[in-house]
N, C-alpha and C positions, 0 to 999 in steps of 0.2 A: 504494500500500500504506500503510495508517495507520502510522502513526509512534508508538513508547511513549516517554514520558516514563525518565531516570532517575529511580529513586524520590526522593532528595535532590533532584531540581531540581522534581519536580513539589511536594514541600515547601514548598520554598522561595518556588516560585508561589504557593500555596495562603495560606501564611505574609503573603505581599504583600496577596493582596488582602484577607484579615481585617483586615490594616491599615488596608487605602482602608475598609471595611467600617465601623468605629470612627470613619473621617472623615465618613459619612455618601455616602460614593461609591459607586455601588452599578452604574453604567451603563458599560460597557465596550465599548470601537469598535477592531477591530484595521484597521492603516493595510494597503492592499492592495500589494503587489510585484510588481513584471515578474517573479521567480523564483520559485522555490518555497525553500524553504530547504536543501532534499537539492542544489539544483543550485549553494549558494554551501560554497564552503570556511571553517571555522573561523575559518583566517587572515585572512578577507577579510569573514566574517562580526563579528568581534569590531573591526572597522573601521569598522563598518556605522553609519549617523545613529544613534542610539539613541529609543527611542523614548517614554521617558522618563526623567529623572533617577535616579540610582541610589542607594538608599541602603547602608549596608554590609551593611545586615541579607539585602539581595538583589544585592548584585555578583556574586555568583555563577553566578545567575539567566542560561540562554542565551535568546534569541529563540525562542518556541514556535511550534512548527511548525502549520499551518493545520489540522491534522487534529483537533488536541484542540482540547474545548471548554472555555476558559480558564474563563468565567462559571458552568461548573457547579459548579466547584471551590470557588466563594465560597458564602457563606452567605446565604439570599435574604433581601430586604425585610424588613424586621419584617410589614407590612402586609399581605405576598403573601398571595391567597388571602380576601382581607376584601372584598366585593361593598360593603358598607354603607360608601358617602366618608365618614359622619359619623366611622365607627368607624376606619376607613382614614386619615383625616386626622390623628383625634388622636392616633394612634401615628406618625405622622408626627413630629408637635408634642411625641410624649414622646421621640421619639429625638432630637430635633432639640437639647434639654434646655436650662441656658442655655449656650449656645453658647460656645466660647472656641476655635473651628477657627480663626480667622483674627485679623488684628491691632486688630479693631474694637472687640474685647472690652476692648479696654484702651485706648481712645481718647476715652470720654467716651457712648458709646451707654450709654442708661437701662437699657430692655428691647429684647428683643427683637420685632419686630413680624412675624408669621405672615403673616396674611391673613385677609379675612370676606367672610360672603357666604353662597350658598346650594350647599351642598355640590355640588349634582344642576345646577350651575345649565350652562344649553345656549352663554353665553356669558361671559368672562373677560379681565377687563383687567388687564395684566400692564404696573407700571411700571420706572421707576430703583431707587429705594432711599428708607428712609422719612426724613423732612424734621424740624427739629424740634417741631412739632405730633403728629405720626404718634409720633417717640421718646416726647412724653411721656404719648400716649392708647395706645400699644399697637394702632392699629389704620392701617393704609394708607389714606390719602388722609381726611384729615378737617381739613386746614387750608384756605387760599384754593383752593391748585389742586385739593383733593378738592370743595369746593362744586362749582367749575364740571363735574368731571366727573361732580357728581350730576345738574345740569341737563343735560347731553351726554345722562346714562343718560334722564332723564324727557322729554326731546325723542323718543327712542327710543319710548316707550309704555311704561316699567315703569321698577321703580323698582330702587335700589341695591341691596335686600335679593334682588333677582331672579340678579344677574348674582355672579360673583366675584374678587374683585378681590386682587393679592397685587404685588409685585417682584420684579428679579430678585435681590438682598436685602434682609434682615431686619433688618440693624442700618444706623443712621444716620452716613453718616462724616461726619469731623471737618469744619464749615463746610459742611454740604451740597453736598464737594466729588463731582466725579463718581468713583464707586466705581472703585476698582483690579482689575483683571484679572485678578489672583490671589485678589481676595474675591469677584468674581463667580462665577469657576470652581471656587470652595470655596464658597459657596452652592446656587449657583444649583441640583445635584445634589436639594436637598429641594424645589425649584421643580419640577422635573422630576417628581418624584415627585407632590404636588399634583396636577400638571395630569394624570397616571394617573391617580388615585383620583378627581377631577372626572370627568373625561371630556367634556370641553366640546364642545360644535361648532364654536365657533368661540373661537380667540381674538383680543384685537386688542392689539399691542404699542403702549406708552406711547412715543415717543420713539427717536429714536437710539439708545441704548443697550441700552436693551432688545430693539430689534430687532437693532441688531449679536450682540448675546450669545446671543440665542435664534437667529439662524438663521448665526452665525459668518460673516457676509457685513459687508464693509469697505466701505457703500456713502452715497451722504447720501441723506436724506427725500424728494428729490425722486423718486430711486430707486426707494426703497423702499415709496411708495407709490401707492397704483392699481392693485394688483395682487394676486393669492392666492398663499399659497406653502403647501403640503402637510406639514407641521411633525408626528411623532409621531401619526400617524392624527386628527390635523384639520386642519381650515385656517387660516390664518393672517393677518391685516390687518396694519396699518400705518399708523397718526396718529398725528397731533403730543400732544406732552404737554401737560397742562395747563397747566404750572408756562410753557411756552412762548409758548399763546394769554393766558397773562395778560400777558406781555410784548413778544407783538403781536398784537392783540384782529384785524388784519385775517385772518387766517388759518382764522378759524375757519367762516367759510364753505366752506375747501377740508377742516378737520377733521368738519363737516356731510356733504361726499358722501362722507366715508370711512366714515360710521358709516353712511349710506344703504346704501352697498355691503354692509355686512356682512346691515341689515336685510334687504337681498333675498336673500343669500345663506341664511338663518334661515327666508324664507317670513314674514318678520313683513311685517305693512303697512302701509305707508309712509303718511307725512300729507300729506293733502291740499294744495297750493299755495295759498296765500291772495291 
């Protein structure tokens, strides 16, 4: 039997996610239970793991029961409903505004850096976070390690303007140290978004990092690559970053069959053996 909401507490939800809504959070994943929620007791339910931090504005707030549906109660996308990625993107990039969700805004990052590329494009490389090059051009991948993944692209048979290329954030931290976890998962949200309004067929993650973040798997490179993973209605590659083959140029032979793999995957064709 569906379950109703008390009106105050369905508020109170409602209240919450406008909030994530304002942080630019927009995707919402409820964690699955052996019970249902009629079968635990209050006492034993307000005990229960939590399932995220509480603030005061929602301590109130009980565990919603599986019946309702949390995500209609928010406000959708700005973009929902925009077919055109060009149009869909830059509403994207205007909600996105200049950013000050997370600690980086205040760290020394110039601008923010989006992403470029070909809105419609059928494939997307997705790295770390932008370098200082990238901070001070405003676009990903344009210092040493964006050359080489221009050659990577033109080994491929097309060129940069073809494919789209983004991180999994947009501001540069401090020393181009590896991003924190908590600026990941307060970005990464318009990343997500992107690759909706693209619609790629394939993407191919930069690096460890990216691939940790995007598919929340705790695994190294050797793992992770060789294989396709099913990621938000595409599929999903695995090479090394550039910033990596520049600091060990033998590798990039095994970065070679990853990008082969994907070619076949696309029905593009392959170059000839010399």
């Amino acid at each position: 039997m569906p379950v109703t909401l008390d009106p105050q507490l369905k508020q109170a939800l409602a209240e919450r996610l406008r909030y994530y809504n304002q942080l630019g959070i927009y995707d919402f994943y409820r964690r699955e239970t052996g019970a249902s929620i009629e079968d635990v007791p209050m006492e034993q339910a307000s005990q229960a793991e939590p399932q995220e931090e509480m603030t005061p504005r929602s301590a109130s707030a009980k565990p919603l029961p599986p019946q309702e549906d949390l995500p209609s109660m928010a406000n959708p996308k700005p973009e929902a409903g925009v077919t055109d990625p060009v149009k869909a993107l830059k509403i994207i990039r205007e909600d996105l505004g200049d950013c000050t969700r997370c600690v980086l805004h205040k760290q020394g990052r110039k601008q923010i850096v989006f992403g470029v590329g070909n809105p419609s494009a059928e494939l997307m490389f997705i790295g770390e976070a932008p370098g200082a090059d990238e901070d001070i051009q405003g676009e990903p991948f344009v210092g040493r390690a964006g050359h080489l993944l221009n050659n990577m692209i033109k080994a491929m048979g097309i060129s940069r303007e073809d494919v789209y290329i983004a991180n999994i954030i947009k501001c540069r931290p401090p020393n181009n140290r590896t991003p924190e976890r908590d600026e990941c998962e307060t970005c990464s949200p318009f990343l997500m978004r992107q690759i909706a309004a693209i619609k790629p067929k394939v993407i191919v993650a930069l690096g460890s990092v990216a691939a940790k973040t995007l598919l929340a798997i705790n695994a190294p490179m050797s793992e992770f690559r060789g294989r396709w993973y099913d990621f938000r209605g595409t599929r999903l590659a695995v090479t090394y970053h550039p910033a990596f083959l520049l600091r060990d140029p033998r590798q990039k032979k095994e970065a070679w069959k990853d990008l082969q793999m994907v070619m076949k995957e696309l029905g593009w064709k392959l170059p000839q053996a010399t």
